[in-house]
C-alpha positions as CSV (number, residue, x, y, z in Angstrom):
1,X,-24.0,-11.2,-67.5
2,X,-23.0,-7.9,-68.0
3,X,-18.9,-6.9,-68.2
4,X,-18.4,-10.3,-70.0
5,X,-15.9,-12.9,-68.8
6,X,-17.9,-14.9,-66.1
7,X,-17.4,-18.6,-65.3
8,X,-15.5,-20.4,-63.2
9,X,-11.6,-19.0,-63.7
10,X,-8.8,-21.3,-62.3
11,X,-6.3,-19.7,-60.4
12,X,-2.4,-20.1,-60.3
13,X,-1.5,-21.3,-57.1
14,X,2.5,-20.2,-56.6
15,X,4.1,-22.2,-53.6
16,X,5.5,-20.7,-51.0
17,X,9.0,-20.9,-49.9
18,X,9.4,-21.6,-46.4
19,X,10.3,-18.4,-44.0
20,X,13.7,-19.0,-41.9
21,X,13.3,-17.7,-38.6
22,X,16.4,-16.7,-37.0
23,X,17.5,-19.8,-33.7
24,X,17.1,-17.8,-30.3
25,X,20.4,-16.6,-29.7
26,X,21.4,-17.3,-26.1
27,X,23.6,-14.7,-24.6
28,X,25.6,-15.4,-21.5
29,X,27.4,-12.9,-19.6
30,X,29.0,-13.4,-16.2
31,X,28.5,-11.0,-13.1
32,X,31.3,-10.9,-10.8
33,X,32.4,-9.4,-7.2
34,X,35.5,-8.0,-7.1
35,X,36.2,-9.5,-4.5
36,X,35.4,-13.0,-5.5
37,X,36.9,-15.1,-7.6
38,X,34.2,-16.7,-9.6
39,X,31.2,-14.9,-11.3
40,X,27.7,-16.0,-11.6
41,X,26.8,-17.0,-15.0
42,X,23.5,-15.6,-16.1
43,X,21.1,-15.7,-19.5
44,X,20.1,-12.7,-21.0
45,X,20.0,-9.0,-20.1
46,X,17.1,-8.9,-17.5
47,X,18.6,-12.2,-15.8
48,X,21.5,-10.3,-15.4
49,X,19.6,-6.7,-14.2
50,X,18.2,-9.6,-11.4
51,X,21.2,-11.6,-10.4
52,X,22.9,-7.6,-9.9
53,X,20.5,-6.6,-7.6
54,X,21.4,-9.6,-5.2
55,X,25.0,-9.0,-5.1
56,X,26.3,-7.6,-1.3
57,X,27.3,-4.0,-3.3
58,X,23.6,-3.7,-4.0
59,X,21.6,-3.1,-0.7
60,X,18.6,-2.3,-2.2
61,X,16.2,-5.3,-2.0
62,X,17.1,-6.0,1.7
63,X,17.0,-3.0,2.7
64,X,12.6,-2.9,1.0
65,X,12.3,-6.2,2.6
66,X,13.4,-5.2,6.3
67,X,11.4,-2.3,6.0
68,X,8.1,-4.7,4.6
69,X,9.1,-7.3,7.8
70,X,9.4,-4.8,10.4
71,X,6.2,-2.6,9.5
72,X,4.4,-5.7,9.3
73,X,5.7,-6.7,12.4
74,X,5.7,-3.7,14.5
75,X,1.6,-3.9,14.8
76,X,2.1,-7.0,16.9
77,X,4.7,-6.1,19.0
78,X,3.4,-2.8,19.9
79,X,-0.1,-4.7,20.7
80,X,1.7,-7.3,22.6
81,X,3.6,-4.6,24.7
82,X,0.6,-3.0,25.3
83,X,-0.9,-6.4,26.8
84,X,2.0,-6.4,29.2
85,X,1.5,-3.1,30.3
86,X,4.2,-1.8,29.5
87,X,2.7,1.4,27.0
88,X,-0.3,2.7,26.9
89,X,-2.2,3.1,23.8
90,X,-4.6,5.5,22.8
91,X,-8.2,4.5,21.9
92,X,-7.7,3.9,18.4
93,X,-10.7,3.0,17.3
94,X,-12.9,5.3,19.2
95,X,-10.5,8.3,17.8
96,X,-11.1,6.7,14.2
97,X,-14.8,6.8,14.3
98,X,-15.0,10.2,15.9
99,X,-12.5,11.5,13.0
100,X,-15.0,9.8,10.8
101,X,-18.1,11.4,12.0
102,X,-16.2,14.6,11.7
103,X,-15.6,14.4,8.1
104,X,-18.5,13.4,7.3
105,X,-20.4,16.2,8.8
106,X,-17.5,18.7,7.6
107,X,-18.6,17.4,3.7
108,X,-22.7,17.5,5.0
109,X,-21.6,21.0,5.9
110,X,-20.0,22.4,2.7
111,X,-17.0,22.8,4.4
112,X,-15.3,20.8,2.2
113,X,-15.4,18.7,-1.4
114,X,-16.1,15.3,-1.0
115,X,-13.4,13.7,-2.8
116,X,-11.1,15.7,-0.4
117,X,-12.5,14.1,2.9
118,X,-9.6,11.3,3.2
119,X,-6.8,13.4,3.5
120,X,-9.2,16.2,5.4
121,X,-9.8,13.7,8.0
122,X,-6.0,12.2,8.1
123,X,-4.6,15.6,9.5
124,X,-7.7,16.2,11.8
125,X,-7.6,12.2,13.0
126,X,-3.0,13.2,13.6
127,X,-3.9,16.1,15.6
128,X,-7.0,14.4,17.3
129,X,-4.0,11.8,18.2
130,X,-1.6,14.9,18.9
131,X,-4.7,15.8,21.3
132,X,-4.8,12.7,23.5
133,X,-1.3,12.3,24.0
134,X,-0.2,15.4,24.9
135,X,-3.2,14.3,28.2
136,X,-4.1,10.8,28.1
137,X,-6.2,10.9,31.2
138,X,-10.1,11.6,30.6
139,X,-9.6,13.0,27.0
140,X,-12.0,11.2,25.3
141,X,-14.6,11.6,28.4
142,X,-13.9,16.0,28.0
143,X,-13.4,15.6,24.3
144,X,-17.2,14.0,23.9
145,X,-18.7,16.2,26.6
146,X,-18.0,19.6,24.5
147,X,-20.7,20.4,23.3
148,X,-18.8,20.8,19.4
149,X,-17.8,17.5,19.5
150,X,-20.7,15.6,20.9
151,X,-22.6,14.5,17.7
152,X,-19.4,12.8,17.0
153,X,-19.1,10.4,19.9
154,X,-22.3,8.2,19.2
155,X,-20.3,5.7,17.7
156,X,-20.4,2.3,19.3
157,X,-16.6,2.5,19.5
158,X,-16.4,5.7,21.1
159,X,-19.0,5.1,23.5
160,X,-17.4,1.5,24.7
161,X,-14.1,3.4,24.9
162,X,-16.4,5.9,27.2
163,X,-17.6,3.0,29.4
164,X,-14.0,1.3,29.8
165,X,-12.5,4.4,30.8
166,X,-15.4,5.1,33.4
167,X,-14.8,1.8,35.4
């Protein structure tokens, strides 16, 4: 219509040469002890970052593992010597939800920020701990019956701990 030229314009279609891509080049190193006589063969940079950290000079990875192993571990065993009577453990759970109940009236309070109530109430729930070891016997039972702390024992945790210790 307007601008002339308009139809149906055929269009040169060029062909495209084909693009080469580069083959994968395969590097191979070898990782040796010193005090071996044969290295290990390996493929590429990060296989050989990996295949270094297992190699005796390297401690690292065995040493995060044992330390995974044993703090997994250690729950169990400590549980199981309790079972045996040979320690004596502190009323974990009853000290958790009294630490609990005193955070969250500390934040009802103002006393302070609400995003700062988990590490607040890990140093009160250490020296709550600090508390009951330095005397085990009847802790909990005085602990609840001042009259600071005794909105905080209503848990049911706390007060079963209360009843076990009673009998």
């Amino acid at each position: 219509m307007f601008g002339g030229g308009g139809g149906a314009r055929a269009r040169k279609v060029v062909a495209k040469k084909p693009v080469k891509r580069a083959a994968k080049k395969v590097v191979k190193r070898s990782v040796s002890r010193p005090d071996a006589g044969e290295g290990i063969e390996v493929d590429g940079y990060l296989a050989k970052s990996t295949a270094e950290l297992f190699t005796p000079e390297n401690r690292v990875p065995a040493a995060v593992g044992a330390f995974f192993v044993v703090g997994q571990l250690s729950q169990p065993f400590v549980v199981g010597l309790e079972r045996l009577g040979l320690i004596k453990l502190p009323p974990l759970n009853a000290l958790t939800s009294i630490a609990n109940a005193a955070m969250e009236a500390e934040i009802e309070a103002g006393g302070i920020p609400k995003v700062m109530g988990t590490a607040w109430v890990q140093g009160f729930y250490r020296d709550l701990i600090g508390q009951y070891n330095a005397a085990p016997d009847g802790f909990l039972q005085a602990y609840c019956d001042d009259a600071a702390h005794a909105a905080w024992c209503t848990a049911d945790t706390v007060v079963a701990a209360l009843q076990a210790a009673s009998q």
